[in-house]
GUSE-834924 format. One record per residue (C-alpha): residue number from 0; x, z, y. Coordinates in steps of 0.02 Angstrom, whole numbers, plus 50000, padded with zeros to 5 digits. Last residue first. Example, Ala and Ser with C-alpha at 12.3 -4.5 7.8 and 13.67 -1.06 7.14 Angstrom:
# GUSE-834924
<1, <50684, 50357, 49947>>
<0, <50615, 50390, 49775>>
***
This chain:
# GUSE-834924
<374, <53862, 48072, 51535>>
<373, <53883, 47887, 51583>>
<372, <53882, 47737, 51489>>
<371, <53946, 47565, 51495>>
<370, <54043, 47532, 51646>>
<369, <54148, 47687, 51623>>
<368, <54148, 47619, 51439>>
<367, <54331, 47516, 51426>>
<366, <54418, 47642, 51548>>
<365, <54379, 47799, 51493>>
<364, <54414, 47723, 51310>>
<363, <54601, 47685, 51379>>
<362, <54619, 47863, 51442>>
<361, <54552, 47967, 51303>>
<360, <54664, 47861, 51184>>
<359, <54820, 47905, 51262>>
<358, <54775, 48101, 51287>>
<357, <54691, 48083, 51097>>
<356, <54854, 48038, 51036>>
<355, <54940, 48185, 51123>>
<354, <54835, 48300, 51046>>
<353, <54832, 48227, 50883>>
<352, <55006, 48315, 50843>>
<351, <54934, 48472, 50879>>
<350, <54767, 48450, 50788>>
<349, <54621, 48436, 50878>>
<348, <54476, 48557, 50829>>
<347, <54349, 48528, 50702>>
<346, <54166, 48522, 50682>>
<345, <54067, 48427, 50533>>
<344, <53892, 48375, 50582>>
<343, <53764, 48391, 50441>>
<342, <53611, 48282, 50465>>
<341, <53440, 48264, 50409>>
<340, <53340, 48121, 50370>>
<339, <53163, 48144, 50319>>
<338, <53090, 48167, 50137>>
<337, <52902, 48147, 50195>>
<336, <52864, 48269, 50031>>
<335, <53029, 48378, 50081>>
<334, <53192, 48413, 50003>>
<333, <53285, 48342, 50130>>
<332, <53348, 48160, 50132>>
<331, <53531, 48126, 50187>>
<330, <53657, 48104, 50291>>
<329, <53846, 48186, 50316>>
<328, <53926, 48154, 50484>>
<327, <54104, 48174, 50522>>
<326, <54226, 48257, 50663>>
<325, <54102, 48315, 50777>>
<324, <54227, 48378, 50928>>
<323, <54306, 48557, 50990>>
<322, <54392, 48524, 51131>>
<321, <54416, 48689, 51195>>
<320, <54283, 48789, 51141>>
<319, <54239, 48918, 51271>>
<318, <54303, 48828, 51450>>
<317, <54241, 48672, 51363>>
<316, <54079, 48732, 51376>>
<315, <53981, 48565, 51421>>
<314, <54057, 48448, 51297>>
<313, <54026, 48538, 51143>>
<312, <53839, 48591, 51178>>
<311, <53831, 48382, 51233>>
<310, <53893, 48349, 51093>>
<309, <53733, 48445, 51002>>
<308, <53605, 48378, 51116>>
<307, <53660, 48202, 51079>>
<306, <53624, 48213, 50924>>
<305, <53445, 48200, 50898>>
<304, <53417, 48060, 51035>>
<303, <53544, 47939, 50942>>
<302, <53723, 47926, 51037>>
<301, <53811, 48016, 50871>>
<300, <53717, 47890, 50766>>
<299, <53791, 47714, 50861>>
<298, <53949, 47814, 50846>>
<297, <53947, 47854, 50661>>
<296, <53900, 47656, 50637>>
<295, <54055, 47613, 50718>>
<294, <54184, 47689, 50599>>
<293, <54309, 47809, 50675>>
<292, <54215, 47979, 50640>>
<291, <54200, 47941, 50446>>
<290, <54013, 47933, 50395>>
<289, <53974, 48019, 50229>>
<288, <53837, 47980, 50120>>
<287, <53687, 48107, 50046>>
<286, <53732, 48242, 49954>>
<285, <53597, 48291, 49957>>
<284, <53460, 48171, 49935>>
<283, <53459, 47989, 49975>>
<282, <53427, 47878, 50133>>
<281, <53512, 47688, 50058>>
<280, <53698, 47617, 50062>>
<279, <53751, 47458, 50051>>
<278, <53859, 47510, 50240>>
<277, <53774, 47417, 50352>>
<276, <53620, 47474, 50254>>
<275, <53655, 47655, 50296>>
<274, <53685, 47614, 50477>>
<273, <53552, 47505, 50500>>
<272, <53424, 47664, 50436>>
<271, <53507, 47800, 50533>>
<270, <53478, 47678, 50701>>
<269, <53279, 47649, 50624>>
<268, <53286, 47848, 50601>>
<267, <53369, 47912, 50786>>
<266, <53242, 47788, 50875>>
<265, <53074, 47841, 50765>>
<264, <53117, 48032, 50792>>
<263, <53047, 48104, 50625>>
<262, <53227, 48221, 50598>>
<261, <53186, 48335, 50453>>
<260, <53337, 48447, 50496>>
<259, <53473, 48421, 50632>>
<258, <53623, 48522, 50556>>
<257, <53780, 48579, 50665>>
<256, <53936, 48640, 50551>>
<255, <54109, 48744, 50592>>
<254, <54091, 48859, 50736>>
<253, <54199, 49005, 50720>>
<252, <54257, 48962, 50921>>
<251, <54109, 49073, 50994>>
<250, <54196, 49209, 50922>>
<249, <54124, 49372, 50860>>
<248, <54081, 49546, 50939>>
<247, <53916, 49537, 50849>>
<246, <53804, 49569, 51014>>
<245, <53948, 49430, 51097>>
<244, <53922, 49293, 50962>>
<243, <53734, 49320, 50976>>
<242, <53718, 49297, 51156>>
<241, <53833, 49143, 51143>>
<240, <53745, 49053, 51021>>
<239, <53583, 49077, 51094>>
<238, <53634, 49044, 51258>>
<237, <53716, 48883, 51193>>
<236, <53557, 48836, 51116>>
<235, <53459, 48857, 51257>>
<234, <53580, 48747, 51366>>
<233, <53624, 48611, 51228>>
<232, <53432, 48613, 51199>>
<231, <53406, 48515, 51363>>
<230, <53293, 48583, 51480>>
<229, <53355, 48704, 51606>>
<228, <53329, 48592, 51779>>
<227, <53124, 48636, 51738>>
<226, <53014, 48491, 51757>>
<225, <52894, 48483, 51912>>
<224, <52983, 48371, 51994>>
<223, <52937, 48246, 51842>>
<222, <52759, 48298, 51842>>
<221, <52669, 48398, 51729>>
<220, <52528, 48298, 51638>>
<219, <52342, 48379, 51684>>
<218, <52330, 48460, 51563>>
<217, <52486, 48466, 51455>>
<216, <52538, 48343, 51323>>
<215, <52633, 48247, 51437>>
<214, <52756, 48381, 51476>>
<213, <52785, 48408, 51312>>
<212, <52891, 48271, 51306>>
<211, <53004, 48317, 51469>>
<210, <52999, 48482, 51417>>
<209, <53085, 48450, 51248>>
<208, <53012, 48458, 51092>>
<207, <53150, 48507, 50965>>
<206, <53116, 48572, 50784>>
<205, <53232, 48636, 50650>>
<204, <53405, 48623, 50730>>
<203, <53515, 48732, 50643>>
<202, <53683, 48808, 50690>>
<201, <53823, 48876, 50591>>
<200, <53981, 48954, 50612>>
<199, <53983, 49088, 50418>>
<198, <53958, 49244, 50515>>
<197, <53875, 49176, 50675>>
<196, <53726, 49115, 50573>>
<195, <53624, 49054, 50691>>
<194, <53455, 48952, 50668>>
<193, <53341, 48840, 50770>>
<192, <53168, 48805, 50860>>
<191, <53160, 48738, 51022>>
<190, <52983, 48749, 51101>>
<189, <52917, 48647, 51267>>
<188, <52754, 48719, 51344>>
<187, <52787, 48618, 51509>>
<186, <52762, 48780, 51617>>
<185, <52740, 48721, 51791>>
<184, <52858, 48741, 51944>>
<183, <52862, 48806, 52099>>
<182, <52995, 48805, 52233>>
<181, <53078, 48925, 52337>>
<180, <53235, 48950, 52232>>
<179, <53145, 48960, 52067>>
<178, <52937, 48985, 52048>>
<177, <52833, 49003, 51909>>
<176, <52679, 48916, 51860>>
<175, <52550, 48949, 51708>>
<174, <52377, 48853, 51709>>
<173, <52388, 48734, 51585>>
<172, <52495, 48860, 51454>>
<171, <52316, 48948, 51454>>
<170, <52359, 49154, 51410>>
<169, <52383, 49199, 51607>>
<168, <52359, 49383, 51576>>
<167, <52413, 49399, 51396>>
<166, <52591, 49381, 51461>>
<165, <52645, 49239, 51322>>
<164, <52737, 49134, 51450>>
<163, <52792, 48949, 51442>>
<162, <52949, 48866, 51382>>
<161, <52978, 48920, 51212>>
<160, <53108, 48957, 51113>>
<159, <53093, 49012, 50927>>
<158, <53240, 49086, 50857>>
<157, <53281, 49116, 50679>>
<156, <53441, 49223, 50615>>
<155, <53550, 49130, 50478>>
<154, <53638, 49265, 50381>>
<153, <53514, 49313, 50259>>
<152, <53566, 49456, 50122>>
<151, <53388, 49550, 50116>>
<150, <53254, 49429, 50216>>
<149, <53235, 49424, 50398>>
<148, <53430, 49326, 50410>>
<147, <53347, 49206, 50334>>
<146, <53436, 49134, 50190>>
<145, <53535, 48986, 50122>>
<144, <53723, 49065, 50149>>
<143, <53863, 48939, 50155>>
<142, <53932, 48845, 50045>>
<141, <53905, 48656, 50065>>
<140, <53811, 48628, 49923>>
<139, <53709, 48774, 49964>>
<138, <53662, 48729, 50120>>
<137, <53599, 48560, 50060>>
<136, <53488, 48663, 49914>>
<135, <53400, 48755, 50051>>
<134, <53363, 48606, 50174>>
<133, <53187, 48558, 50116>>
<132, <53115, 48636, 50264>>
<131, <52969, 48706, 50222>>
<130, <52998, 48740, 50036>>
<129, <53178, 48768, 50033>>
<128, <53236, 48840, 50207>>
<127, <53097, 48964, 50203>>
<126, <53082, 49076, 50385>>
<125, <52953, 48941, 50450>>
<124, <52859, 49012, 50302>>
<123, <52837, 49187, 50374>>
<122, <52722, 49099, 50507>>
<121, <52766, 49175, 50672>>
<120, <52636, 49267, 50780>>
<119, <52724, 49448, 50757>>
<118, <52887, 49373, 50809>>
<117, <52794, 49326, 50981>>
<116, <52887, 49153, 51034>>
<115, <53036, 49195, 51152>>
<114, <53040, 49157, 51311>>
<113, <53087, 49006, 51436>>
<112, <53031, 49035, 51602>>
<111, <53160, 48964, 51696>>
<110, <53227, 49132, 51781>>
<109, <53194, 49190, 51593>>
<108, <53314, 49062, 51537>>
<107, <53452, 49100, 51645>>
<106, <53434, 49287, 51636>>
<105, <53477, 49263, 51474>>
<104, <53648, 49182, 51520>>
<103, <53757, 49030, 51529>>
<102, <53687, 48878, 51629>>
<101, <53789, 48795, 51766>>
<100, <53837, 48693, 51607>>
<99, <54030, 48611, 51625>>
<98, <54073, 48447, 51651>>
<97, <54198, 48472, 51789>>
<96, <54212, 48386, 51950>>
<95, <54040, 48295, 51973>>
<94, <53994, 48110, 51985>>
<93, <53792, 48083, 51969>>
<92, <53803, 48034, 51833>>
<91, <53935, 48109, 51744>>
<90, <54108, 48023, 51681>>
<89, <54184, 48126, 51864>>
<88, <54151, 48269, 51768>>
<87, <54254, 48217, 51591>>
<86, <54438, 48203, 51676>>
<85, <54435, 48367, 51735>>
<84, <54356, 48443, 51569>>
<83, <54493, 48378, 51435>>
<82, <54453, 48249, 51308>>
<81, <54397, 48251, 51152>>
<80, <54220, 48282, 51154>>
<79, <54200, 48172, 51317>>
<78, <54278, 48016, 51184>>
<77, <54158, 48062, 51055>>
<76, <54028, 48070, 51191>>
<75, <54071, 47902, 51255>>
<74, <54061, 47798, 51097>>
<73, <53891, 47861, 51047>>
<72, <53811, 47811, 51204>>
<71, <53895, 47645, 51196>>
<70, <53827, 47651, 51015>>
<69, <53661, 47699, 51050>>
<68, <53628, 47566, 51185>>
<67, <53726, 47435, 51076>>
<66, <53614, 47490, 50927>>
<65, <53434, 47507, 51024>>
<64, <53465, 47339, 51103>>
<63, <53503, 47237, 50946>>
<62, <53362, 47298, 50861>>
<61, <53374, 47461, 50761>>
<60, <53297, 47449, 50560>>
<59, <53131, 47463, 50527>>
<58, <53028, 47610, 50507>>
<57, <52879, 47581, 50403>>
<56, <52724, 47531, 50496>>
<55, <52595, 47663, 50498>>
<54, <52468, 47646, 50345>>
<53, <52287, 47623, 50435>>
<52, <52176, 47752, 50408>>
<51, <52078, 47791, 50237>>
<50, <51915, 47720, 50229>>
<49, <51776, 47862, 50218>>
<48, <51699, 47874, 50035>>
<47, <51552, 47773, 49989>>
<46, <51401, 47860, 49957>>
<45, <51329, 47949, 49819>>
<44, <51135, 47936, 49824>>
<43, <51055, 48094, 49829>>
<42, <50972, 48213, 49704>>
<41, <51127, 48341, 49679>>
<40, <51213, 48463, 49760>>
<39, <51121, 48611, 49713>>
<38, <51086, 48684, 49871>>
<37, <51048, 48508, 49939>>
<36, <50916, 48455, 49804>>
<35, <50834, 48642, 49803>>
<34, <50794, 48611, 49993>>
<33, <50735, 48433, 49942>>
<32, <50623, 48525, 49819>>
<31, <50557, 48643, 49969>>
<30, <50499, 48529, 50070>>
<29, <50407, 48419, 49939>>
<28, <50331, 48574, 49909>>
<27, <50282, 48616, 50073>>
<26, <50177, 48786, 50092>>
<25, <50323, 48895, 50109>>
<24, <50395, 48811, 50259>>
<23, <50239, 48775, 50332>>
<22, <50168, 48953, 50333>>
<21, <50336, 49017, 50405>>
<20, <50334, 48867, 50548>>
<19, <50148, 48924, 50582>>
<18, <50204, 49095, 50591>>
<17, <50357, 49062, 50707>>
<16, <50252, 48934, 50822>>
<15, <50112, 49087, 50834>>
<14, <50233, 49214, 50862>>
<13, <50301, 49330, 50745>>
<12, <50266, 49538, 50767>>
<11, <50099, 49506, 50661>>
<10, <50211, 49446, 50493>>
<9, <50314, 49591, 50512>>
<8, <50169, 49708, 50539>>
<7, <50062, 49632, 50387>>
<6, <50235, 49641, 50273>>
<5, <50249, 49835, 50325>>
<4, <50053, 49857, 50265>>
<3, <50076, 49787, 50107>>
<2, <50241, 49892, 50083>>
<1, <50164, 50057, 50135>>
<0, <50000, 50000, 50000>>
***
């Protein structure tokens, strides 16, 4: 009788659309079948899948243009490498005296608003060389340590870069400015992503999108005077590198290997790709192939967008390194499902006896590409 009465109340508080839509409901048969249909899964016609999209071209090998522009490139950093800071400035466009970064410090980067990615945000797989980034077995092979410095026994400690804010206050990256020397700026949202390991000299690119890329992705698109003068990863890296060399009280000069891992820039991969087939050779896993610092093809790669950042890191802080250069190049595939080029870089210091060879040389290449390239 309670419950009888209860129903007549609930069904008196409805309206009169809701009630007739109740009586409706129940009273529909035809209704209620299709109802059972749908829950079930069943009872329609199966139709035609979506087509996939179009297959993206496969990357072809570099035109003409690409390779002479890449090489030129290419042959005046591994001269700038070499050679001593006075007579690298003036190489710079526009002319300066010394080649060196005016960037060196923390303070540097927060001035620019770059900060660190929240740590509690990150996805613990980013800290996987195997599975994410296919690079475990690579590091390996060349024997030196293949975990994060987050887990027990890693030595290669993760940072995440980014140029924007994460004050909770201003959370929209669209809507974030900052001001240096008078004038304002806009965050771009850039993010550099890499390893150190200052115990065993090692540094990892995993993913690089500069500020002048991600400037396009913002809303509305930042504009060129509105990019920060920190931007390249040679700076950001270099603070990284040097930060953590002085917390661990070790040298900046222990470097021996860059790595640029699961490279997808299309310029860098069709220059890889004529390279490799210049050679008879094709992308493979590790080991990959070798490319001797004299041959042509390693300079055409060395002037590709991935690598420049990393002679330029060698170039710029002379005053640390001396002239420490990229002696050889090691390519291959990474472990990955898209199985991407990556790249070892191999770092050594002149010899003695090559220093006065490189003096000689330095000069006549100065001469030969001062009308091609500039720094």
């Amino acid at each position: 009788m309670r419950f009888n009465l209860l129903f007549s109340l609930a069904l008196l508080s409805l309206t009169a659309g809701d009630t007739l839509c109740l009586l409706n409901c129940t009273q529909d048969i035809s209704l209620i079948t299709n109802l059972t249909k749908l829950e079930h899964g069943n009872g329609f016609d199966n139709a035609a899948p979506p087509p996939p999209p179009p297959r993206p071209p496969p990357i072809q090998p570099a035109d003409d243009s690409l390779w002479k522009r890449c090489s030129d490139k290419g042959c005046m950093l591994a001269w700038a490498m070499r050679a001593d800071d006075q007579n690298v400035g003036p190489s710079y466009n526009p002319t300066r005296n010394t080649a060196r970064s005016p960037y060196h410090s923390i303070n540097d980067l927060q001035q620019w608003l770059w900060n660190p990615f929240p740590k509690t945000r990150i996805n613990p797989a980013m800290h996987d060389f195997y599975n994410t980034w296919g690079i475990g077995y690579a590091l390996v092979g060349l024997g030196i340590n293949a975990v994060s410095f987050e887990y027990d026994g890693g030595k290669n400690e993760l940072f995440f870069i980014d140029h924007q804010s994460f004050d909770s206050a201003i959370p929209d990256v669209n809507k974030q400015w900052y001001e240096v020397e008078g004038k304002k700026y806009r965050a771009t949202g850039a993010s550099y992503t890499f390893t150190l390991s200052w115990e065993e000299g090692v540094i990892m690119s995993l993913n690089r999108i500069s500020p002048k890329y991600a400037a396009k992705d913002r809303t509305p698109p930042v504009s060129d005077d509105e990019i920060p003068k920190l931007n390249q990863f040679s700076d950001v890296a270099w603070i990284g590198w040097d930060t953590v060399c002085r917390r661990e009280g070790t040298d900046v000069k222990k470097l021996r290997y860059f790595l640029s891992v699961g490279i997808n820039n299309e310029d860098t991969k069709a220059v890889i790709l004529r390279a490799l087939s210049a050679k008879g050779w094709q992308l493979s896993g590790w080991p990959g192939h070798t490319f001797e610092k004299h041959w042509m093809e390693t300079r055409a790669i060395l002037g590709t967008p991935n690598l420049q950042g990393f002679a330029y890191f060698l170039i710029q802080h002379k005053y640390r390194l001396g002239n420490m250069f990229i002696d050889k190049l090691q390519i291959f595939h990474g472990d990955t499902l898209h199985k991407n080029p990556c790249i070892v870089m191999h770092l050594s210091q002149p010899t003695a006896g090559a220093e006065v060879e490189r003096r000689y040389e330095g000069k006549n290449v100065l001469r030969v590409h001062k009308v091609r390239s500039k720094l």
